[in-house]
N, C-alpha and C positions, 0 to 999 in steps of 0.2 A: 302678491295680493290678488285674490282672485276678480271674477266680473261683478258686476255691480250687486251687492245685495238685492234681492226680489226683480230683478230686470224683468223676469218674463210677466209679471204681475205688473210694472209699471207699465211696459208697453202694452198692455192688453188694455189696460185706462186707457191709454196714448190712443190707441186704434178706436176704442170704444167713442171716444169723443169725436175724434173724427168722421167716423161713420155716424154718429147721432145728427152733428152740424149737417152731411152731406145729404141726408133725404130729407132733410126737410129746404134744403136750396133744389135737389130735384124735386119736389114737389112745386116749390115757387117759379120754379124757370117753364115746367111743365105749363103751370097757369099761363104765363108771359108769353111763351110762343106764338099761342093761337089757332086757330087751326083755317086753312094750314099750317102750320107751323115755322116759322122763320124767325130769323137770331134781329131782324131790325124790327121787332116788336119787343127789344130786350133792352128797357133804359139802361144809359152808363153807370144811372145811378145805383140802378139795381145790383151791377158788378161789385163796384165800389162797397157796397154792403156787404157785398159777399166776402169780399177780400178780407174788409175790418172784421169781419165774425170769424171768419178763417184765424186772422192774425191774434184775434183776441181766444180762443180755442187751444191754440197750440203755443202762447206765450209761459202758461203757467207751467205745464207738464214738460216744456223743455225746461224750465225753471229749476224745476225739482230734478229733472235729471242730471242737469249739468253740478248743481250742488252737492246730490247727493254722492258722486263719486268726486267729485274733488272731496267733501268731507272726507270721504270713504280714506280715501291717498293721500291726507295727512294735511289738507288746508284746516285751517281755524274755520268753525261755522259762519262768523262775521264774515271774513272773504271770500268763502264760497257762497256766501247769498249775496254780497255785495256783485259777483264778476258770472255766479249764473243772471244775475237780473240783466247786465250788458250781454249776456252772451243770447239768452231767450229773447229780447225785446229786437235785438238785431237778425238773428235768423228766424222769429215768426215773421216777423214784417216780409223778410228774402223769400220765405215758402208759402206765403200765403199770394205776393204779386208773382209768382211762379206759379202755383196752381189754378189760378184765376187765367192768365196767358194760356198752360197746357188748355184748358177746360175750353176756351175758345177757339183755339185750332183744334180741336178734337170734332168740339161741334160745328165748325166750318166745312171740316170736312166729312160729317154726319150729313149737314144738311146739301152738300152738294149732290148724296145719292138720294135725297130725298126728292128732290127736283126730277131729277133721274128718271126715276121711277114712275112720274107721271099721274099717279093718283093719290089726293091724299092723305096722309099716315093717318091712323086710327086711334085710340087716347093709347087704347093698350099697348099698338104696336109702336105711339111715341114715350112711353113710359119702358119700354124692353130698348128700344135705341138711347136711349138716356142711362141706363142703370149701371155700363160696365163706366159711367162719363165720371156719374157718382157713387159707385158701389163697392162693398166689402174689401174687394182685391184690390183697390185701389188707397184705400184707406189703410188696410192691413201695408200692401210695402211703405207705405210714406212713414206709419209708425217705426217699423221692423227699423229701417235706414234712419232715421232721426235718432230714435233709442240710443240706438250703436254710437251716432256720428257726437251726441252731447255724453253718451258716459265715456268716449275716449277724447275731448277737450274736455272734460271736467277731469279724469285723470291726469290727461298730460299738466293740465295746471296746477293739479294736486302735488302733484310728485315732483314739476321742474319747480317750484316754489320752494318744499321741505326739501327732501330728498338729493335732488338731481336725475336726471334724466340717463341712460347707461344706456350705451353699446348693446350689452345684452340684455337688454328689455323685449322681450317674446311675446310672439306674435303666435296666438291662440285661436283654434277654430271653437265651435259646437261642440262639432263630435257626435251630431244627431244624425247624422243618416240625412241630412241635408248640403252638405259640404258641396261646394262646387270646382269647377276646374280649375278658377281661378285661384280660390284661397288654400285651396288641399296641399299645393308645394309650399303654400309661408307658414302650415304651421309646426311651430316648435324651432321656426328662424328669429334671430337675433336684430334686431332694430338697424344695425349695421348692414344688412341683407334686405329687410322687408322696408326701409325708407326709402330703399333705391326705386321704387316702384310706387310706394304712398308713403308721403311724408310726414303727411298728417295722420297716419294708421288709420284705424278702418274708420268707417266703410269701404269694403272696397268697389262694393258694387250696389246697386236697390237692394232690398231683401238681406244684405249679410248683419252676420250677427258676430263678428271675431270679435277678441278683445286682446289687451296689453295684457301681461306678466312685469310687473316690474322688480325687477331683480334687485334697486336697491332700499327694497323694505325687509327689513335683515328682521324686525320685528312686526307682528301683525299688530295694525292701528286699531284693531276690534273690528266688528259688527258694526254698522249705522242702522242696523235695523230697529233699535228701541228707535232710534230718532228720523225713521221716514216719517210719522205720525206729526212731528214737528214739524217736518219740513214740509209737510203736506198742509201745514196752517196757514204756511208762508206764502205757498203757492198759490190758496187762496184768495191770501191778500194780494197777490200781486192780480188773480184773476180781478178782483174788484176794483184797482185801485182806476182812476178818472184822469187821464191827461192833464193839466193844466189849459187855458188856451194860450199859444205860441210857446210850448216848452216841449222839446225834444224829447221824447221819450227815451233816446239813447243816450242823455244828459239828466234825466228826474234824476235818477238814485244821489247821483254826486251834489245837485243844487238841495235836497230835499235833507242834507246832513249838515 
């Protein structure tokens, strides 16, 4: 089976949103600083927003990815939206209180040369000190590494569910003229070889984009491409959907059937 139908078109969503979400928190954190600018003119509470808009950003599109390649590798549509909604709701929440932490030692350490420096910063020249905190290249790997990291748990759950999981399930690069040191020796090794080093298959590193071969789909499951469309209704609704108060969000799907 090959990589995820349209991967490089979801992840370019993927990036897209994130990079939407993140100039407009560098525009708000810009306001907040002050000038001169310092991070104890930055309420908690203001974090905390950031974090929920983060978490709420990247819940849906991990949604759809993890579904769509379990669909892809032989899970029932039911169970891959049932175990993408526990797999997205559990690692937005992970990479949203991670990117919020990164974002604050970043700017800890921003504002220490700010001090530094002894005069201070200018809007323009705090808005170019801000921009790599929240900008494109940053947005781009977190996509690129997510992408990868949910269509190979949406696979491996596809395939160890139906299937079974094999020895020789292969371990695939690009092939674009991006390949790195790291992954250029595991591709076209056998899961037997390439678990010895990542168990969980790729990602192997920020930025990679490998994928599994699984060798025992003796027949192709199809296309999920009529049914990104669908699945992208879903993701929706999950972007919509409202907590309850006092219910787990790692617990709705199971209380809400």
């Amino acid at each position: 089976m090959a990589e995820l139908t349209k991967r490089d078109e979801l992840e370019a969503q993927f990036a897209a949103r994130v990079y939407k979400i993140s100039i407009k928190h560098r525009r708000e954190l810009q306001r907040l600083l002050g000038t001169p600018p310092s991070l104890r003119n930055v309420p908690e509470e203001w974090w905390k927003k950031v974090e929920q808009e983060q978490e709420d950003e990247f819940t849906p599109i991990l949604f759809l990815l993890f579904a769509a390649s379990a669909a892809q590798h032989g899970l029932d549509f039911e169970q891959a939206n049932e175990q993408a909604l526990e797999y997205a709701v559990a690692r937005a929440r992970a990479l949203a209180g991670e990117w919020v932490r990164n974002t604050k030692e970043g700017l800890r350490l921003k504002e220490g040369d700010w001090v530094v420096r002894g005069k201070p910063l200018t809007r323009h020249e705090l808005r170019k000190e801000l921009e790599p905190v929240f900008g494109k290249n940053r947005s781009d790997k977190l996509a690129i590494t997510e992408t990868t990291a949910a269509q190979t748990e949406g696979g491996e759950a596809g395939i160890g569910q139906t299937l079974g999981k094999q020895e020789t399930d292969t371990w695939f690069t690009r092939r674009d003229g991006d390949v790195c040191e790291r992954c250029e020796p595991l591709h076209g090794q056998p899961r037997s070889v390439w678990s010895e080093q990542f168990p969980s298959g790729p990602p192997a590193h920020p930025r990679c984009r490998c994928w599994i071969r699984y060798t025992s789909i003796e027949q192709d499951f199809g296309t999920i491409e009529p049914e990104i469309d669908r699945l992208r209704q879903h993701a929706q609704e999950v972007a919509k959907w409202e907590w309850p108060d006092g219910v787990d969000p790692e617990t709705w799907w199971h209380r809400r059937k």
